[in-house]
Steps between C-alpha positions, in 0.01 A plus 500: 500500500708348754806706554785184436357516145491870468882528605576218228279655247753847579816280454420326255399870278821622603699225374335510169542856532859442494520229264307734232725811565817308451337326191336790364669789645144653569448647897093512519456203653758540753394840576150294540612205714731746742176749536257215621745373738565864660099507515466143696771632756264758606273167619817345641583799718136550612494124583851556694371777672749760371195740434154549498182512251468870355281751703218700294213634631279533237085486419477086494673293712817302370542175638896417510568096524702285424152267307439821287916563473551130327219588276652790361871342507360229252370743259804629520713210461256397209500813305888544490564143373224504265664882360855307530463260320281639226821748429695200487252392231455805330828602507768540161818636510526857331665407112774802511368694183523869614843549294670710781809432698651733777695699261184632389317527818792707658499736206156542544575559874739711425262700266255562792740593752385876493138324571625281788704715715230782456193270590704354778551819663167569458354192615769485803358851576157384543610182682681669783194746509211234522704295679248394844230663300290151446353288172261817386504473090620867553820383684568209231641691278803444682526161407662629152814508699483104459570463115729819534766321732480192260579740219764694683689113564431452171692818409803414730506164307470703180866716572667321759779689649814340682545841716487424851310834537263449288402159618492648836288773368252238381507281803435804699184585293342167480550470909325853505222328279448184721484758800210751371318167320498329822104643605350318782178572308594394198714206498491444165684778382809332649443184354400622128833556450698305709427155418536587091845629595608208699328210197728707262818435690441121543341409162800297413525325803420115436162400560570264852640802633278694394253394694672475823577859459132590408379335780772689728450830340112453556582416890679827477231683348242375736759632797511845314143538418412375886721795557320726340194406696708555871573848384126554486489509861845585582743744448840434351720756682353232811644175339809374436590276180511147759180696655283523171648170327353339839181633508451464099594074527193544856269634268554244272459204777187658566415512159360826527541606128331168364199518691369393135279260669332728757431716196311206302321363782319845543414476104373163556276590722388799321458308201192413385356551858487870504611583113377321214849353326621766240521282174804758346421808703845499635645473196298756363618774785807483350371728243215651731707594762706824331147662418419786763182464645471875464466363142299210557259551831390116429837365491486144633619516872898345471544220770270245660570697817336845425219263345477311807460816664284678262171211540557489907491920475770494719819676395894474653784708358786150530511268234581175561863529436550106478556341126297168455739476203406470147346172514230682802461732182398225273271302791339842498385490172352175486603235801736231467419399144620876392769402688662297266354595175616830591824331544535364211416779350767698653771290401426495143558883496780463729689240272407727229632803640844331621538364155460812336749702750767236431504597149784680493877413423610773662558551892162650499299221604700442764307861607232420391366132617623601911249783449232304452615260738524816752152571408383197608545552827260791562288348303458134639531582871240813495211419392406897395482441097461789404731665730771287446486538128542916524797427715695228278360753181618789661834361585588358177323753234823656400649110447219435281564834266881384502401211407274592189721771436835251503275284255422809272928520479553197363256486253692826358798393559411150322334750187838712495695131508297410202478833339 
């Protein structure tokens, strides 16, 4: 596709985008429109000359080029329009029929608050412990600490204090919680939280504005999770705040955390050239992949890499540590028509899922919707299914029992009304 169309295609998705959020109040879209134009800078900067094609050495050859690059772009570009607007259609704003209201929710807070600051000290234990310690689904665990920040805000909502001290006491402890969150190898962690936090505190902002601050407080995050990715290589105690901001906004002219494309062009020329497309195996790991092999000798090998590997008999310790995002995921399992059935597909659940968090009248949506929103973005820029489903699942378990549990309260306390 020539490229004047593609960058029309990309502004015209992002003003419907825009035009649907402030109509319908939904973000998916957006979130949609905004990723696919952070993956076509990656081609911009290559083309610019602000960095380079990925290096990996590996059993097959990879050819990088900008014919092969275009390709994979236009999948790209096709399969997050097609999921777009298929939300758009599928989507129905949530009828408000849970009951609840925020006097309830904050005396069911208030109920759990032995629960919270207990599991938070716990979980804040084992955060500051694994912290550094990589994405092992032994060292996830620590990802409870997500949901048990959200509940600890919740609880300061719950009995809000005017004492100075006490406000200082909880800004102090939330800075402490951004500060052992913030892993370099899990960036995630940071994020879970964060951006839930920050769509709380500007849910009543009008919708115009709304959107110039999500599309600020995304720059922001994209400066902050670049960060993340500098300290990788460098140590703090060496950088000063201009120093890091600096090099974080250099990484991100060199696109170096969106090397999405790099990642799919190596899956496009794995697929069905060396691997036979996967027709739901992908989707299936997401199930697979928490068996031990110890358990199951037979276990389907995980990624297309050890595969690769595994019918060359040639074996290399690296993965290949670049996401061909979600939509590499779906070529995988069946070319460029699974790309948009799968698509489609996709946003159907999606719509149905952000319908169903909206449901309640309560602030509690407003918790629960930027999660999944959060979610998305491991999700969609990896391309590791299964992976990034145990992280997202082990960062918002606890949310999920609240949740249930919170729904489980008003059901009695709707029996007791009646009673």
């Amino acid at each position: 596709m020539d490229r004047s169309i593609t960058y029309f295609v990309l502004a015209f998705n992002l003003a419907a985008a825009i035009v649907f959020f402030v109509k319908r109040k939904a973000e998916v879209p957006l979130f949609l429109a905004l990723f696919n134009i952070f993956v076509e800078y990656r081609l911009i900067s290559l083309k610019a000359g602000y960095s380079d094609w990925v290096d990996f050495e590996y059993v097959i050859p990879f050819k990088w080029n900008f014919d092969i690059a275009y390709k994979v772009s236009d999948l790209i570009l096709m399969g997050s329009s097609v999921m777009m607007y298929a939300f758009m259609l599928f989507y129905k704003p949530a009828v408000k029929k849970a009951g609840d209201n925020n006097e309830l929710l904050f005396a069911f807070v208030r109920s759990r608050k032995k629960v919270i600051v207990y599991g938070l000290a716990v979980f804040g234990i084992l955060s500051f412990l694994l912290s550094g310690s990589g994405t092992g689904y032994a060292t996830l665990i620590r990802l409870g600490n997500t949901s048990f920040i959200i509940f600890f805000f919740l609880l300061t909502l719950a009995q809000p204090s005017r004492k100075p001290e006490t406000r200082l006491l909880y800004s102090g402890l939330f800075l402490a919680l951004a500060y052992i969150t913030y892993d370099t190898a899990l960036r995630f962690q940071f994020l879970g939280w964060m951006i839930p936090v920050g769509y709380y505190l500007t849910r009543n902002i009008p919708p115009v504005r709304k959107v110039i601050l999500s599309i600020t407080g995304i720059c922001v995050i994209m400066v902050v999770f670049s960060a993340a990715g500098v300290l990788r290589y460098k140590k703090l105690s060496d950088l000063s705040l201009t120093g890091l901001v600096s090099e974080s906004v250099d990484r991100l002219k060199i696109a170096d955390d969106v090397n999405f494309i790099d990642g799919f062009m190596m899956m496009y020329q794995v697929f069905p050239n060396e691997l036979p497309y996967g027709y739901g195996q992908e989707h299936l790991n997401i199930l697979l992949r928490p068996i031990p092999r110890s358990l199951w000798p037979e276990k389907p090998l995980a990624s297309w890499v050890r595969n690769v590997e595994a019918r060359h008999g040639w074996y290399n310790e690296d993965s290949a540590g670049f996401s061909p995002t979600i939509w590499g995921v779906f070529y995988s399992e069946g070319g460029p028509w699974a790309v948009a059935l799968l698509s489609i597909v996709w946003a159907f659940f999606i719509a149905k899922l952000y319908r169903a968090l909206s449901y309640f009248n309560s602030d509690l949506s407003a918790f629960l919707v930027p999660a999944m929103l959060t979610s998305m973005i491991p999700v969609f820029r990896s391309g590791d299914l299964a992976g990034d489903f145990a992280i997202v699942l082990m960062s918002f378990w606890p949310l999920i029992v609240f949740t249930y549990l919170y729904k489980k309260f008003l059901k009695q306390q709707a029996a007791y009304a009646l009673g």
